[in-house]
LOBA-740231 format. One record per residue (C-alpha): chain; residue in one letter; x, y, z. Coordinates in nm, 3 decimals, m for minus. Example, Ala and Ser with C-alpha at 12.3 -4.5 7.8 and 13.67 -1.06 7.14 Angstrom:
<sepa><chaine>A</chaine><residu>A</residu><px>1.230</px><py>m0.450</py><pz>0.780</pz></sepa>
<sepa><chaine>A</chaine><residu>S</residu><px>1.367</px><py>m0.106</py><pz>0.714</pz></sepa>
***
This chain:
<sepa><chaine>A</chaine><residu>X</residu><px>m5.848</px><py>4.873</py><pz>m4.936</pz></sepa>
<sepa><chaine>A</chaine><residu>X</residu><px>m5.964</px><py>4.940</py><pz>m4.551</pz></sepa>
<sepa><chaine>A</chaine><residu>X</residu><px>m6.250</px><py>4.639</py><pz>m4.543</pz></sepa>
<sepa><chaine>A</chaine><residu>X</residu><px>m5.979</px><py>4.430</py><pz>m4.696</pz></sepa>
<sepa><chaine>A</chaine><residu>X</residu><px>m5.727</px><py>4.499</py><pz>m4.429</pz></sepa>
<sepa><chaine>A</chaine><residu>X</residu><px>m6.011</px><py>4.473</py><pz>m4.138</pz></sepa>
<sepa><chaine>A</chaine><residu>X</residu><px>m6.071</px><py>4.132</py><pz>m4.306</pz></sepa>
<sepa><chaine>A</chaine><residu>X</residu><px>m5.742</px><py>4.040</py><pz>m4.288</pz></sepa>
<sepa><chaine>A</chaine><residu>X</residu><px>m5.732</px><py>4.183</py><pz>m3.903</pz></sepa>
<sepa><chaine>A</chaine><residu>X</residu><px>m6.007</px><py>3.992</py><pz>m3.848</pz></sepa>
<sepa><chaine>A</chaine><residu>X</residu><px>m5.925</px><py>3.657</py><pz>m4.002</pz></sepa>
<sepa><chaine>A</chaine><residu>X</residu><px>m5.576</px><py>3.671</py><pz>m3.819</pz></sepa>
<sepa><chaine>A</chaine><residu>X</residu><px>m5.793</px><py>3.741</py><pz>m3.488</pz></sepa>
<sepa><chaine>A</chaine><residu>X</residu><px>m6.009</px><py>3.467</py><pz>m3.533</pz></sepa>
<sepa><chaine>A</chaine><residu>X</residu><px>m5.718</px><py>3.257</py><pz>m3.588</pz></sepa>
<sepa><chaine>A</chaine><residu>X</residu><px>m5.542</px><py>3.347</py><pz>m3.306</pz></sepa>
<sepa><chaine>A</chaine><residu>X</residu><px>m5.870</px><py>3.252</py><pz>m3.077</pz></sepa>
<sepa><chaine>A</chaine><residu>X</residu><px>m5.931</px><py>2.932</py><pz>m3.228</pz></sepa>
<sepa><chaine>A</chaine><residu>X</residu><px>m5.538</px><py>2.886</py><pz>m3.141</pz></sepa>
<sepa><chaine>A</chaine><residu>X</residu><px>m5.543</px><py>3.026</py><pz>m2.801</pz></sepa>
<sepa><chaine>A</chaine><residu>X</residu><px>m5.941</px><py>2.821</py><pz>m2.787</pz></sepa>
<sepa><chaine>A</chaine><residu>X</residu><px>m5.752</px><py>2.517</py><pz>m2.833</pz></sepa>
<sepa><chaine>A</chaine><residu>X</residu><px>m5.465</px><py>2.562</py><pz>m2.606</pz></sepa>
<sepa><chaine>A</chaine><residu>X</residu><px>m5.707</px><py>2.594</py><pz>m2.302</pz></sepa>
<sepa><chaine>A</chaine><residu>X</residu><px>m5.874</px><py>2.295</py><pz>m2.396</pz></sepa>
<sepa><chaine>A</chaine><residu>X</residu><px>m5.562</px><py>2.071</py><pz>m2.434</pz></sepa>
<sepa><chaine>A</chaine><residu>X</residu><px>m5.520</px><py>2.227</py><pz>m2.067</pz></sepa>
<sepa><chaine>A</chaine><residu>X</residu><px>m5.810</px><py>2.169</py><pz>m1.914</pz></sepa>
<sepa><chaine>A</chaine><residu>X</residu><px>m5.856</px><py>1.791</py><pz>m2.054</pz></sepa>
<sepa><chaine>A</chaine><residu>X</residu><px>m5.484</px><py>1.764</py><pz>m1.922</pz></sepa>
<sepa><chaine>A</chaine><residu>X</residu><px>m5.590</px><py>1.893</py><pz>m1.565</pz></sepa>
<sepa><chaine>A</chaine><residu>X</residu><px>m5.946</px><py>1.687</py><pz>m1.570</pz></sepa>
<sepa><chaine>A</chaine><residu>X</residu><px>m5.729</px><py>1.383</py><pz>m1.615</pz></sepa>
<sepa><chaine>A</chaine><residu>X</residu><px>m5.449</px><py>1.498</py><pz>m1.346</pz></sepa>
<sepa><chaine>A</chaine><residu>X</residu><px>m5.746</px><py>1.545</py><pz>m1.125</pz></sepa>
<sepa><chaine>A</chaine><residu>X</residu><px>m5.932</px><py>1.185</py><pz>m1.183</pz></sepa>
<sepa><chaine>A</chaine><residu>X</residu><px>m5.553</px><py>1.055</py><pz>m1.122</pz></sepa>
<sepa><chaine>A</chaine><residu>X</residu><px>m5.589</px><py>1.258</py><pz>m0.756</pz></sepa>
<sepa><chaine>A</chaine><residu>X</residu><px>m5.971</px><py>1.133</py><pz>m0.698</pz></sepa>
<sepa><chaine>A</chaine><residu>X</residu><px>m5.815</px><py>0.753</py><pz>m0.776</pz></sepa>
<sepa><chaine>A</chaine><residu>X</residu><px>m5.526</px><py>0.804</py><pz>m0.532</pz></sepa>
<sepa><chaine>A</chaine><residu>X</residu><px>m5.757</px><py>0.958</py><pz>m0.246</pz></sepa>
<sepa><chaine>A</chaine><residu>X</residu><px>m5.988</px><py>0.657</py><pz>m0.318</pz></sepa>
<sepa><chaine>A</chaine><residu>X</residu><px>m5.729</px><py>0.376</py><pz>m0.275</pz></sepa>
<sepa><chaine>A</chaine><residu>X</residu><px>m5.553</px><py>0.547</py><pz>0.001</pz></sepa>
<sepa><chaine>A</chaine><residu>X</residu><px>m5.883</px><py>0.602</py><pz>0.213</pz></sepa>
<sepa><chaine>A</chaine><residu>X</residu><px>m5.951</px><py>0.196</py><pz>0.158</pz></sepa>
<sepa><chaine>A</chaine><residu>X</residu><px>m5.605</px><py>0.116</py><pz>0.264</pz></sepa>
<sepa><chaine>A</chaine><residu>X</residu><px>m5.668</px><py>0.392</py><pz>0.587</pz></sepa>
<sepa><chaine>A</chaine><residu>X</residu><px>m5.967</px><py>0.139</py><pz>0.664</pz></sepa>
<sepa><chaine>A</chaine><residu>X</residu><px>m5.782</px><py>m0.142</py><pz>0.584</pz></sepa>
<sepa><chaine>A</chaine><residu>X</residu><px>m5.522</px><py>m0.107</py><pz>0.815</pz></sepa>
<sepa><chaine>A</chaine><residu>X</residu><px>m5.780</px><py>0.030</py><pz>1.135</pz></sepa>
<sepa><chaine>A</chaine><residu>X</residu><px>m5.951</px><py>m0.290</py><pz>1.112</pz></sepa>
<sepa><chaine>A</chaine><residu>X</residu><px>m5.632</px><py>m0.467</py><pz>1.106</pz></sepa>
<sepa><chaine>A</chaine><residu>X</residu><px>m5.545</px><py>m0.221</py><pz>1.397</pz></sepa>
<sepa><chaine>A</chaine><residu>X</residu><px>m5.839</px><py>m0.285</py><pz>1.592</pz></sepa>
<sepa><chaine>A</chaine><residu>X</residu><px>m5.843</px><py>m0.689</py><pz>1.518</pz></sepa>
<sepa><chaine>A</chaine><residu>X</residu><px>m5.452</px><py>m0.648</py><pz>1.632</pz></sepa>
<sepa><chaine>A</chaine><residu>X</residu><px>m5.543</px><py>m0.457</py><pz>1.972</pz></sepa>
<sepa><chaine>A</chaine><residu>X</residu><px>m5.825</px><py>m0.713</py><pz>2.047</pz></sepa>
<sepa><chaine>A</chaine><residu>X</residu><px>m5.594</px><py>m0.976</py><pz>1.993</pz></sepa>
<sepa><chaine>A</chaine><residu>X</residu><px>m5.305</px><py>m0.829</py><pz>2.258</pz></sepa>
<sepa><chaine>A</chaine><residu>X</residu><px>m5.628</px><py>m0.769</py><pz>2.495</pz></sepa>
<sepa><chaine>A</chaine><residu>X</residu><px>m5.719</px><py>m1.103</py><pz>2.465</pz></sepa>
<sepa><chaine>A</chaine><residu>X</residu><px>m5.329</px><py>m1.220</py><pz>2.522</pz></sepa>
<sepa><chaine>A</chaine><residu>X</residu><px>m5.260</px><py>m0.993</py><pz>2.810</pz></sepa>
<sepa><chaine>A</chaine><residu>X</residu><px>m5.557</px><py>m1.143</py><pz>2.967</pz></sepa>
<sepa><chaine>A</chaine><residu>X</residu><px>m5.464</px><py>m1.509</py><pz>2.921</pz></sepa>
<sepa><chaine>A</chaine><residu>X</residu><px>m5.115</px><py>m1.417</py><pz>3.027</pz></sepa>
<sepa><chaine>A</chaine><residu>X</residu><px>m5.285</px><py>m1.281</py><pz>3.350</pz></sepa>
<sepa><chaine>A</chaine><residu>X</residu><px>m5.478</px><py>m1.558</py><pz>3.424</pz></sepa>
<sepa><chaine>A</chaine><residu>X</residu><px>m5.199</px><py>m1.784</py><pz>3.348</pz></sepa>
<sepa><chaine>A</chaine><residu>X</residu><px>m4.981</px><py>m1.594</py><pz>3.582</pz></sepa>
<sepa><chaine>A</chaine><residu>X</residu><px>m5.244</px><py>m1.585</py><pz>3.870</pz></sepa>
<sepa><chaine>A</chaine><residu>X</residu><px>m5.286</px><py>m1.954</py><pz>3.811</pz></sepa>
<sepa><chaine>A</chaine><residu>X</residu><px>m4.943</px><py>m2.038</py><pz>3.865</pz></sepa>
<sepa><chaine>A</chaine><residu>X</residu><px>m4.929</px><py>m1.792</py><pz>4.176</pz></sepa>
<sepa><chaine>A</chaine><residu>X</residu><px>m5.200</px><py>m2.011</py><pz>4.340</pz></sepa>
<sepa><chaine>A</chaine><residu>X</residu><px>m5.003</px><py>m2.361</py><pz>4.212</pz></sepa>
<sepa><chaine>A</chaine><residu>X</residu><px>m4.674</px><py>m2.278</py><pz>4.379</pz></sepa>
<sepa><chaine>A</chaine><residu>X</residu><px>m4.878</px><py>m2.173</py><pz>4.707</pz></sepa>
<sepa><chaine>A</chaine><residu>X</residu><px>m5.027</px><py>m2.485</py><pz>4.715</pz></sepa>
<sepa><chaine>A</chaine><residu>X</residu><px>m4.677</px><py>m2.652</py><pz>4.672</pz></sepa>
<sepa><chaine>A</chaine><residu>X</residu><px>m4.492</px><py>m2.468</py><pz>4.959</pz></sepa>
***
């Protein structure tokens, strides 16, 4: 009657860890794949962070450029008009 009941005990234990063995599973799988979602996010944001500092840095090269031509423009007409007067 006792090694029947222990059996029992024991079969319902072993149950219960294959349940509870299962459950963390499901979780984990469920968290590996919420953290590949992350790693995929952090990748495309980091290209679009590089992305947009080249098109930062192409932008600022291009005012340099402009603000210079503008200057020499300027300094050009400066000399014009003192040659007119």
């Amino acid at each position: 009657e006792t090694l029947k009941r222990e059996q029992v005990d024991d079969d319902n234990k072993k149950e219960y860890c294959a349940v509870q063995f299962d459950s963390a599973d499901d979780t984990k799988k469920a968290l590996e794949r919420k953290i590949a979602g992350h790693e995929n996010a952090i990748a495309t944001a980091k290209e679009a962070v590089e992305t947009l500092t080249e098109e930062i840095a192409a932008l600022t090269a291009g005012i340099k450029a402009l603000d210079k031509e503008v200057a020499e423009a300027t300094e050009q007409r400066k000399e014009e008009n003192t040659e007119y007067k």
